[in-house]
C-alpha positions as CSV (number, residue, x, y, z in Angstrom):
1,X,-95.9,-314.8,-23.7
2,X,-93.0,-315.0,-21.4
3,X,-92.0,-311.6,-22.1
4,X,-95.8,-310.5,-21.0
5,X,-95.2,-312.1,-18.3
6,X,-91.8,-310.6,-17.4
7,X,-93.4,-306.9,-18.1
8,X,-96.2,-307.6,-16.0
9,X,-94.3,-309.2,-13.2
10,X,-91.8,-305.4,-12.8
11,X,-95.3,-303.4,-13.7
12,X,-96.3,-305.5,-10.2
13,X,-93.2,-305.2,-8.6
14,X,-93.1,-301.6,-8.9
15,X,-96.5,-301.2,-8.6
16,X,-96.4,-303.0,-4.8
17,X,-92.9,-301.5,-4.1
18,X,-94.5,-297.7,-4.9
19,X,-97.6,-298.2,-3.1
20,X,-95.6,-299.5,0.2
21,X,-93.8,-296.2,0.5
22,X,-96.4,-294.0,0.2
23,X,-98.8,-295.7,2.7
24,X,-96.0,-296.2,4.6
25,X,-95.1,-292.4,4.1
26,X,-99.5,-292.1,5.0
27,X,-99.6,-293.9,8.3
28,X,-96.6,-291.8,9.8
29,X,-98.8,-288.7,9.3
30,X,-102.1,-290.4,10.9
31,X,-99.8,-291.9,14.0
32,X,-98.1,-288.0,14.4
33,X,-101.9,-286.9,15.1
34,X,-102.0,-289.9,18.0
35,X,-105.4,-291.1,15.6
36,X,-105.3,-294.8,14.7
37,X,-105.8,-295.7,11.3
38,X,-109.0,-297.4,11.3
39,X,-110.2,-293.9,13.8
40,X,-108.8,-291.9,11.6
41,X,-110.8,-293.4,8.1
42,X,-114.0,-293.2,10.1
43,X,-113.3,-289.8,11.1
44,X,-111.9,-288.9,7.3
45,X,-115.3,-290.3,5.5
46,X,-117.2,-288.1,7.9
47,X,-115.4,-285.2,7.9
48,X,-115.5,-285.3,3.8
49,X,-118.9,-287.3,2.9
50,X,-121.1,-286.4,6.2
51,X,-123.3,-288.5,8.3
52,X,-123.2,-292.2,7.2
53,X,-125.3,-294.7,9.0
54,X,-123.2,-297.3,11.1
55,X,-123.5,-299.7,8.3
56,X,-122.3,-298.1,5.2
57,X,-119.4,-296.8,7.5
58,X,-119.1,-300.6,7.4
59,X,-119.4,-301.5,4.0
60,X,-117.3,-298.5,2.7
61,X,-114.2,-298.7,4.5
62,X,-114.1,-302.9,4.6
63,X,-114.5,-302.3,8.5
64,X,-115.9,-306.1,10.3
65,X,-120.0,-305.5,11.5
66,X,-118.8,-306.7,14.7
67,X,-116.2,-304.3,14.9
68,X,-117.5,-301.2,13.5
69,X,-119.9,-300.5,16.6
70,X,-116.9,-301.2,19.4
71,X,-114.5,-298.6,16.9
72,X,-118.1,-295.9,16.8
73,X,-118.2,-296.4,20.6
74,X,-114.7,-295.2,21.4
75,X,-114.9,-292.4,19.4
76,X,-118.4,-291.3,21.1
77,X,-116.9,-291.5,24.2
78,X,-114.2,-289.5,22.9
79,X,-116.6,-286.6,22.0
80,X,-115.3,-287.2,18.6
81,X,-118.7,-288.1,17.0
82,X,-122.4,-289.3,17.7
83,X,-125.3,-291.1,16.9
84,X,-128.3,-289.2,15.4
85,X,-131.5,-291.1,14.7
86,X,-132.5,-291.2,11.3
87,X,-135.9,-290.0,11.0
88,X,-137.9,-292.7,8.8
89,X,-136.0,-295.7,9.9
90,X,-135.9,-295.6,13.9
91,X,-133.5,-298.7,13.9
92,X,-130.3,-297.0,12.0
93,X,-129.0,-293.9,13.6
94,X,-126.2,-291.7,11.2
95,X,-122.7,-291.5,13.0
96,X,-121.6,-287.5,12.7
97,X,-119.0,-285.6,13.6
98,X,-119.1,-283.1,16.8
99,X,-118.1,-279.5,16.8
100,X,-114.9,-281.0,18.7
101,X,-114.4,-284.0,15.9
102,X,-114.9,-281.2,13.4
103,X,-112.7,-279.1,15.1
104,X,-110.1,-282.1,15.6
105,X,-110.5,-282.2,11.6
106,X,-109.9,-278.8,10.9
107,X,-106.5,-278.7,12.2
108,X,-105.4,-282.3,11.1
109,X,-106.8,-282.8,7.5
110,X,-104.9,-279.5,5.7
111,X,-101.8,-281.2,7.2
112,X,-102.5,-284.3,6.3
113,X,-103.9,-283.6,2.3
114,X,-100.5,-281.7,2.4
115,X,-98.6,-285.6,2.8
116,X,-100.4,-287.0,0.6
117,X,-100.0,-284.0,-1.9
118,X,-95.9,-284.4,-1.2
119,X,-96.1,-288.0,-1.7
120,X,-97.7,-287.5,-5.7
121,X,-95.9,-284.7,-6.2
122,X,-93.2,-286.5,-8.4
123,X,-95.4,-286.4,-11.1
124,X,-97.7,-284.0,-13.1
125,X,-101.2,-283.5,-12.9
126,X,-101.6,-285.0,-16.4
127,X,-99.9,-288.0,-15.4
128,X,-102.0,-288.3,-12.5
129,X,-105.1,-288.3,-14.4
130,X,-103.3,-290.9,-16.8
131,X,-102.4,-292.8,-13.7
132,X,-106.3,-292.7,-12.2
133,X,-107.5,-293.9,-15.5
134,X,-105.2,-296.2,-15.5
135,X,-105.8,-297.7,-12.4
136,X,-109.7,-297.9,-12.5
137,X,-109.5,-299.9,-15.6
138,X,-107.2,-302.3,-13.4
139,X,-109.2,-302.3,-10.5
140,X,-112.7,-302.8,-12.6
141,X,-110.6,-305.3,-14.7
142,X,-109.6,-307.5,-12.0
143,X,-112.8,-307.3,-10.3
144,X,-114.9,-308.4,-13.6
């Protein structure tokens, strides 16, 4: 039992001491396009998974309800994105991008799927697969 313990302990250890580095490595990319981090995962989800009402913006990237709207505000007013009424429910509207945010997109995301690419590309794709596997049994694991 206590050498369980022990492997799962430097599985964590490594596990924690890995991930650091490459969202440290992650967050230096978003700050060298002058896009915070909670802008920038708005801006990501839209620019990959279109319009999302203001909510499910919300509830998908663990972003407050109280601050979601102030964060959707400052990028409207940024030209960055708007507010289109949803046709059969006139209280949601979808966030989307604008030609400018979509613009602003085009030029940052290639850059920045190129960081991430660098950061993973220590191992194969096989072992990436293994890895995501691996991972989503953890994560559905823990959460069960």
């Amino acid at each position: 039992m206590e050498e369980q313990n022990n492997l799962d302990l430097k599985l964590f250890r490594v596990w924690l001491k890995a991930t650091k580095a490459v969202v440290e490595n992650i967050q230096k990319d978003i700050a060298n396009h002058k896009i915070s981090s909670e802008n920038f995962m708005i801006l990501e989800l839209l620019y990959s998974k279109g319009p999302h009402p203001v909510q499910k913006i919300s509830e998908t990237l663990s972003i407050p309800s109280g601050s979601i709207t102030y964060v959707v505000d400052k990028l409207e007013k940024k030209g960055l994105v708007e507010r289109q009424p949803i046709p059969n429910d006139r209280r949601a509207s979808n966030v989307v991008l604008t030609e400018e945010g979509k613009t602003l997109f085009d030029q940052v995301f290639p850059k920045h799927a190129t960081t991430i690419s660098e950061n993973f590309s220590f191992i194969s794709d096989e072992e990436k697969e293994l890895l995501i596997d691996l991972l989503k049994r953890i994560g559905m694991g823990a959460q069960g």
